[in-house]
C-alpha distance (Angstrom), angle and dihedral (degrees) to the residues before:
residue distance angle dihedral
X1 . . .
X2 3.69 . .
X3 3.24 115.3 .
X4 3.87 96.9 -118.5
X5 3.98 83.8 69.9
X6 3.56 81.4 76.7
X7 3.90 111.6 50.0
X8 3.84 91.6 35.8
X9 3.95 104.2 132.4
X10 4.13 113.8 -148.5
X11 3.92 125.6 -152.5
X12 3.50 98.7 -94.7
X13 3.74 88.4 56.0
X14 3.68 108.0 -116.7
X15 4.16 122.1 114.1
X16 3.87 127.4 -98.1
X17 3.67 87.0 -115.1
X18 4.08 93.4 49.1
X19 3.94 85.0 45.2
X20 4.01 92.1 50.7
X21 4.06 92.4 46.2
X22 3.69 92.6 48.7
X23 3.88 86.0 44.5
X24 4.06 97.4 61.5
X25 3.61 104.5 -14.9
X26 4.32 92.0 -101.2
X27 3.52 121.7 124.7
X28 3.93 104.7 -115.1
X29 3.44 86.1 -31.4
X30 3.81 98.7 -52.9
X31 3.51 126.5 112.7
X32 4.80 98.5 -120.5
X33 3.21 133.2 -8.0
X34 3.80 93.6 -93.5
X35 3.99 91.4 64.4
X36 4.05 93.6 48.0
X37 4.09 87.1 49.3
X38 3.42 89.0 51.6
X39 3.62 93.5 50.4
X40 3.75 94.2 50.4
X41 3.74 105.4 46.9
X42 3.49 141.3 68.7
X43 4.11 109.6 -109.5
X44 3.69 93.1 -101.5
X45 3.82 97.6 46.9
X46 3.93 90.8 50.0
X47 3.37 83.1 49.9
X48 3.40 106.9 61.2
X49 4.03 86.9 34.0
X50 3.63 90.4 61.1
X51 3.71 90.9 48.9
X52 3.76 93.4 60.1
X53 3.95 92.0 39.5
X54 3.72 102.2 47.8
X55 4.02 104.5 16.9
X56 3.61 142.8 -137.5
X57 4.15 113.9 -62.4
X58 4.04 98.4 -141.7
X59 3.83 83.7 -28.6
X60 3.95 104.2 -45.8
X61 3.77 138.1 88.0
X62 3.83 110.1 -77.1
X63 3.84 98.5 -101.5
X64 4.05 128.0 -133.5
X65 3.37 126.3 -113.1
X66 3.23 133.7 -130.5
X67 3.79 125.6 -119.3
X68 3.48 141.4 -162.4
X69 4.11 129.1 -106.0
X70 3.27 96.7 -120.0
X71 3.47 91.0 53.0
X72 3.64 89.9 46.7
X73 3.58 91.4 54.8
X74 4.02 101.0 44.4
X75 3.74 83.6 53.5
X76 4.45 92.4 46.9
X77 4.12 83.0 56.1
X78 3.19 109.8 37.3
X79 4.04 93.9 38.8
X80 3.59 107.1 -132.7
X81 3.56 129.5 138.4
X82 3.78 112.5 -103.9
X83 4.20 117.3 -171.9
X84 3.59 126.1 169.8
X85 3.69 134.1 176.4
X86 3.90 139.7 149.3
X87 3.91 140.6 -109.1
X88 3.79 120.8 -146.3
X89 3.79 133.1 -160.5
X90 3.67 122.1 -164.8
X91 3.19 126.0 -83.4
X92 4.53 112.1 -93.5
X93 3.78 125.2 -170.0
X94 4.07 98.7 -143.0
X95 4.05 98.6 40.9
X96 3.85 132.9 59.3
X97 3.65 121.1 -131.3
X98 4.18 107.7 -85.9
X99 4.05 95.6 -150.2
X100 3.47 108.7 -179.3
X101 3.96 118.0 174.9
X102 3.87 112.5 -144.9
X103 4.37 127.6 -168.7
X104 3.83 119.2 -157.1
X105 4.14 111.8 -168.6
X106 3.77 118.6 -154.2
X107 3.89 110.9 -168.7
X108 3.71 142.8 178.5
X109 3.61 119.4 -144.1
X110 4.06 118.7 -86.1
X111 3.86 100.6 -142.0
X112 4.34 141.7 36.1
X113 3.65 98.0 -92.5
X114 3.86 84.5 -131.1
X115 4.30 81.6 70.8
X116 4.24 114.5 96.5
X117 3.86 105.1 -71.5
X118 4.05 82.1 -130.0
X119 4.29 88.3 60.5
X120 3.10 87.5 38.2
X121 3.80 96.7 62.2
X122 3.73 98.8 38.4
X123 4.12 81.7 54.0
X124 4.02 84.0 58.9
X125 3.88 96.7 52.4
X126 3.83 85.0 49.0
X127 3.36 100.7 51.2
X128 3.66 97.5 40.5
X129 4.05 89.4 47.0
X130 4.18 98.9 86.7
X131 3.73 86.6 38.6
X132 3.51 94.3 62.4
X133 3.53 92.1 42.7
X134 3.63 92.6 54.7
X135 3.50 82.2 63.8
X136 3.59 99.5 40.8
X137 3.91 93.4 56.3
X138 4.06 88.7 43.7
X139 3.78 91.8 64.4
X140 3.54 96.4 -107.5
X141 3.41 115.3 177.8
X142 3.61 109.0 -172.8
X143 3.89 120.9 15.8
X144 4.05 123.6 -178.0
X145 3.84 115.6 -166.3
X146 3.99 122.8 -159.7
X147 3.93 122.8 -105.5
X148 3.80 75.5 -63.1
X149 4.28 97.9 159.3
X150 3.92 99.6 80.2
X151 3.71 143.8 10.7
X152 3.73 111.9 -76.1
X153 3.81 85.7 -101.7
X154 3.33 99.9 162.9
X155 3.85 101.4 99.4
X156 4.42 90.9 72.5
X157 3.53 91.8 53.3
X158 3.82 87.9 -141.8
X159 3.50 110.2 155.4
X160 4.21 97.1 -145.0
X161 3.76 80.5 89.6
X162 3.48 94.5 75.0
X163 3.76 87.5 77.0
X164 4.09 86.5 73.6
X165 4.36 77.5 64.0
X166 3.93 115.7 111.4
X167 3.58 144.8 171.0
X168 3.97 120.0 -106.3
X169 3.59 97.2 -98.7
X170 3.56 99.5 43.0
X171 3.66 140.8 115.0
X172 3.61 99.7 -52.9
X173 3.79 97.6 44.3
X174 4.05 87.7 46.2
X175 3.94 85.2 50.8
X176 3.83 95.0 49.4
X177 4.17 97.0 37.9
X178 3.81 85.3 63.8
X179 4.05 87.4 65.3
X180 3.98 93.8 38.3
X181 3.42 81.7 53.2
X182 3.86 98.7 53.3
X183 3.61 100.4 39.2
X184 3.92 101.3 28.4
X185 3.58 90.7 -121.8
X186 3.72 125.0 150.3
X187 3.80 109.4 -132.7
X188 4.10 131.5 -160.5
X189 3.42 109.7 -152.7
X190 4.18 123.2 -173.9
X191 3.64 112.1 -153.1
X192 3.91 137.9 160.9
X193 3.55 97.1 -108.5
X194 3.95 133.0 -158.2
X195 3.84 114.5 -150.1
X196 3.80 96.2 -153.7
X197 3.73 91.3 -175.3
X198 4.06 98.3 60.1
X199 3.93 93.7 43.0
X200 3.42 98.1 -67.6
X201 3.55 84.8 -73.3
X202 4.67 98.8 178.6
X203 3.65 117.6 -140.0
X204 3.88 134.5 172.0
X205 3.60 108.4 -96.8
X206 3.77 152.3 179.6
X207 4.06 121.1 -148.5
X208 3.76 110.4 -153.0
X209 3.75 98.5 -153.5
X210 3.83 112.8 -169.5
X211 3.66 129.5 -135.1
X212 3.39 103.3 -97.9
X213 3.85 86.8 50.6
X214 4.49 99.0 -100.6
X215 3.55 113.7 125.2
X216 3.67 114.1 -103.5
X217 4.17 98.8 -165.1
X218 3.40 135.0 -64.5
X219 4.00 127.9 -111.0
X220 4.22 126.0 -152.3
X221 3.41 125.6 -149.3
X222 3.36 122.1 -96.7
X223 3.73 119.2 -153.7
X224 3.69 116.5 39.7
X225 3.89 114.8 -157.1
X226 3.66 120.9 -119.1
X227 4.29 104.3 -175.3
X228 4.21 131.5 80.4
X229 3.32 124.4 -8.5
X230 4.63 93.1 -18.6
X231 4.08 95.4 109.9
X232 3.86 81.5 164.2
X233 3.50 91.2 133.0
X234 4.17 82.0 71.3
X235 3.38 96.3 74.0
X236 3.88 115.2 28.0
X237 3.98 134.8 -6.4
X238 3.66 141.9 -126.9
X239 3.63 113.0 -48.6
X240 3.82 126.9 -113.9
X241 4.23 99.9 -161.0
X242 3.87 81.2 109.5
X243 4.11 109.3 -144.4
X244 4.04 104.3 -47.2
X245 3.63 124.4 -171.8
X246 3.61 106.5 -156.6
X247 4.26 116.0 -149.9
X248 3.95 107.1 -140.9
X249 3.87 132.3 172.5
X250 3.95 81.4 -84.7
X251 3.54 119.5 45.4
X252 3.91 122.3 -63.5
X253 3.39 119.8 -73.7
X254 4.13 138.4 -172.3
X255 3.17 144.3 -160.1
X256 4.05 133.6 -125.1
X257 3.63 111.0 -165.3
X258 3.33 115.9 -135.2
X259 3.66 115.3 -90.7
X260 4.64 83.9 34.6
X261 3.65 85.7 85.1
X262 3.96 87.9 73.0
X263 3.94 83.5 55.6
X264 4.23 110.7 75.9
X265 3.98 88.9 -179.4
X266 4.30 82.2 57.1
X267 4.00 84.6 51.9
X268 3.46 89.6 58.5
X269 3.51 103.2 43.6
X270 3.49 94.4 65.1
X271 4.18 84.3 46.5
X272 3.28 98.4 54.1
X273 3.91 89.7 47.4
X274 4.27 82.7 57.1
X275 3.44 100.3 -106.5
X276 4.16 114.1 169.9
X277 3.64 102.0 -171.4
X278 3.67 118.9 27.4
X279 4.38 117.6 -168.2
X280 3.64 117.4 -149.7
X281 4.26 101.7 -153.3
X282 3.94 94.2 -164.4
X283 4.15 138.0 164.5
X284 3.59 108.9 -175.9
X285 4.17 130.9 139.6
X286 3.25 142.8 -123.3
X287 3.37 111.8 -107.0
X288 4.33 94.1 48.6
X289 4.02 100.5 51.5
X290 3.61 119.5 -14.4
X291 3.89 87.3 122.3
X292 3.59 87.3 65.1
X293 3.95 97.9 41.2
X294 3.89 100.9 93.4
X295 3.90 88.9 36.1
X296 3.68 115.3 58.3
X297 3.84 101.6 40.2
X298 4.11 83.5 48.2
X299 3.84 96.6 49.8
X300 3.80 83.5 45.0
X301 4.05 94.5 53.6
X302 3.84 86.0 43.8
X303 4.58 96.6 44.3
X304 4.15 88.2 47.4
X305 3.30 100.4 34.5
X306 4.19 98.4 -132.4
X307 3.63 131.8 101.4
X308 4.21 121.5 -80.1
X309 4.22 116.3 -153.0
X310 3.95 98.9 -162.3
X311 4.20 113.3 -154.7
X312 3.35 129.8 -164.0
X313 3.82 137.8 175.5
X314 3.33 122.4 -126.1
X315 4.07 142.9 -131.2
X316 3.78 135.2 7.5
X317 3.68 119.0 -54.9
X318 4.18 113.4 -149.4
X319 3.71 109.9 -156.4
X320 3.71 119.0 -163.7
X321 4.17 102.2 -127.0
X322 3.71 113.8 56.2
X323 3.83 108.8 -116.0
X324 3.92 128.3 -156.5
X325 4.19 118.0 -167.6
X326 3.89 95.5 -155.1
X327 3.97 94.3 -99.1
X328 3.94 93.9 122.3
X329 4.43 87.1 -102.3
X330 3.93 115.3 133.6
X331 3.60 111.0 -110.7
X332 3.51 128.8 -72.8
X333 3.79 141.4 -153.2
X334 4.17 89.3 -159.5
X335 3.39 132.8 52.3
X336 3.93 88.7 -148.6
X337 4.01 138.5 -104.1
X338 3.63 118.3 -23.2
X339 3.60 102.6 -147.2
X340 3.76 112.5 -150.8
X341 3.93 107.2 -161.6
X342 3.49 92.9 134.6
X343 3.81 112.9 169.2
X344 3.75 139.9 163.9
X345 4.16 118.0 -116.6
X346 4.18 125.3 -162.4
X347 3.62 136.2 -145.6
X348 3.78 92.8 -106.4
X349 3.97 84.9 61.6
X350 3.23 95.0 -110.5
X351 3.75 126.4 131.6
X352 4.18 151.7 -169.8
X353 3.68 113.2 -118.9
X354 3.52 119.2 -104.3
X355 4.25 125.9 -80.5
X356 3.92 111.0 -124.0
X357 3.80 122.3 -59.7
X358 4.01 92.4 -136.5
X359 3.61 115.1 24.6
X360 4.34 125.8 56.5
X361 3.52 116.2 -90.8
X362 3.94 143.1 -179.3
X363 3.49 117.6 -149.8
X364 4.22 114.3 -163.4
X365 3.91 113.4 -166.8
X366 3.91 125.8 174.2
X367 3.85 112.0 -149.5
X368 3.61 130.4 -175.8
X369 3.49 107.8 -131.9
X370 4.11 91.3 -153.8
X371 3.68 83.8 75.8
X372 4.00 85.7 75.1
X373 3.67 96.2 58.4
X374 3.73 95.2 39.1
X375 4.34 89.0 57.7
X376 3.80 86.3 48.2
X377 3.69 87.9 48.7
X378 3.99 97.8 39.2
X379 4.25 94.5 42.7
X380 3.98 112.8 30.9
X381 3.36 97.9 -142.3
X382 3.62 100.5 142.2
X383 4.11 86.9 44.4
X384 3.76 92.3 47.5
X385 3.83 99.7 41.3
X386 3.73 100.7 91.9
X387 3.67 96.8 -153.2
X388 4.07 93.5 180.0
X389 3.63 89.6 64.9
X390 3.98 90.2 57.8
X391 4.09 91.6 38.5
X392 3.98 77.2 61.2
X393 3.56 99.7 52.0
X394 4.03 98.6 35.7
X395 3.96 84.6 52.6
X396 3.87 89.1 51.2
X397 3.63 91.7 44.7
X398 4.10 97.4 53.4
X399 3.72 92.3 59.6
X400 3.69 121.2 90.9
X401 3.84 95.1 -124.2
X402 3.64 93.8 58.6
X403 3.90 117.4 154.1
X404 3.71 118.6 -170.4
X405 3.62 122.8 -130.5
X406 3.49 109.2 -97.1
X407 3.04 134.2 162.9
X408 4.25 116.1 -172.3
X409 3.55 129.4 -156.8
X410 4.12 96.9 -105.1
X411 4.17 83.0 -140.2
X412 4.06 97.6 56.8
X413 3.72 101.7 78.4
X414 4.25 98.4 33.1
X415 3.57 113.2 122.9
């Protein structure tokens, strides 16, 4: 492609490029930004570009990974993107290297949503099946999926959705315990659930499912979105699991919720609670906050000094009622392009590139979890953080005769 083909402007105003993505979700016709760089510059320019984009692991170029054929294959058929690639820590004297290899899925739905919620479920398990086999045969050995059970529904505010709702132990988590099982993998799943015991009250939830297939716990999300087309609030509430870190066979992990990673004080929650690998279960578009994407998870991996997995769904969900969300927009049957790009960031801030914005896609990283303790060690920011003097002014703030600090210029209000 010249480069023309990308600055051409079309009658209705809008870019080739912005045409293209709205066309099938691709950038230009390439799968990430990484690929359509790579494309376009000469192999020392990408170079250095990818350098400043994705950073230096301990000083070097993030290194690939290599894969399995069957993994290959399952991948070749079933057409989803499949990246892998490895983080280093330096080398230490009194500890082992803590390699721990960990799978992120990013998935579009398997059925119209106007197809019986009960076909379109058993579709799900179908599709997600070689996926997580993938990263069974890779050596995965902890994989977190999306909200990956339903349609991301939430947008009509039609209650029939609810139906998708189960308790911790059901279906799904019986489904996936059969692979933790067989490939003693721990496995995050995110799931609508119903809480039958407190009057089957539905939250937005993570199963931690160990990796001989128990349940370990459960976490709910935190921070429910109130803007555009996110009429969570419909269906379930803020959560009240607090910030668990959860202590598995390989290294303890957490999970961010979605609309958390907007949140830095919910970043560090689960890092003060000694969390190692935190997974960020997300569906969000294009058009609301993939600017911020490869940002916040990254500045989050870099402030807490642990490793973020970033998941997001992917394609363009068509509902069958037109929906408006009060912000003066006609109504709409689609709450826009889910955006995949899901990718997995480091305390050293460096960071994979992204999997595809339109297609599925597994992406397998191996991470040494020494690198966590050697960016506490190498910054200070838990020693320099001063938490007492934010205690102080989060105490202040939470009582109803707060003042704010502030300090005015003695000159700006003299007559």
């Amino acid at each position: 492609m010249d480069k023309n083909d990308y600055e051409t402007v079309t009658a209705d105003g809008k870019t080739e490029p912005e045409k293209e993505m709205v066309k099938d979700g691709s950038i230009c016709g390439f799968d990430n930004l990484h690929s359509l760089l790579q494309a376009s510059l000469g192999p020392q320019n990408f170079q250095e570009v990818s350098r400043l984009l994705l950073g230096l692991n301990c000083g070097r170029v993030l290194q690939c990974l290599a894969l399995p054929e069957p993994a290959k294959a399952l991948s070749s058929k079933h057409d989803f993107d499949l990246q892998a690639f490895s983080f280093q820590a330096e080398h230490e004297s009194l500890r082992e290297p803590r390699i721990v290899r960990v799978g992120i899925i990013q998935n579009s739905i398997a059925l119209p949503t106007t197809t019986p919620l009960l076909d379109q479920k058993r579709a799900i398990f179908k599709k997600l099946t070689p996926i997580i086999e993938a990263a069974g045969t890779s050596g995965v050995n902890v994989l977190c999926l999306q909200a990956w059970t339903m349609p991301f529904a939430f947008c009509t505010r039609e209650k029939k959705w609810c139906e998708f709702a189960e308790s911790i132990d059901g279906e799904s988590t019986q489904f996936l315990q059969d692979f933790a099982r067989k490939y003693n993998m721990v496995i995050i799943s995110p799931i609508l659930e119903r809480d039958v015991k407190h009057g089957e009250t539905i939250w937005n939830t993570a199963v931690i499912i160990g990796n001989h297939g128990n349940i370990i716990g459960k976490h709910r999300k935190n921070h429910i979105p109130r803007v555009g087309d996110f009429n969570e609030s419909t269906y379930y509430m803020e959560g009240n699991t607090g910030h668990p870190v959860f202590e598995t066979a390989y290294g303890k992990i957490a999970v961010n919720i979605c609309y958390g990673r907007h949140h830095p004080l919910n970043w560090l929650a689960f890092g003060l609670n000694g969390a190692e690998i935190v997974f960020n279960p997300s569906a969000t578009v294009g058009e609301l906050s993939e600017p911020m994407w490869p940002i916040e998870a990254r500045n989050a991996a870099i402030a807490n000094s642990y490793f973020v997995c970033s998941i997001n769904r992917v394609g363009t969900e068509i509902f069958p009622n037109p929906f408006t969300s009060g912000d003066g927009k006609p109504e709409h049957s689609d709450f826009g392009h889910f955006y995949g790009s899901s990718h997995i960031s480091a305390p050293d801030s460096s960071c994979t590139p992204s999997l595809a914005r339109q297609r599925d896609g597994l992406m397998i990283s191996d991470m040494d979890l020494n690198l966590c303790r050697q960016l506490k060690d190498k910054w200070g920011f838990r020693m320099t953080a001063r938490y007492e003097t934010y205690l102080d002014l989060l105490a202040r703030f939470l009582k109803p005769d707060f003042e704010p600090q502030v300090i005015p210029d003695p000159l700006l209000h003299k007559n």
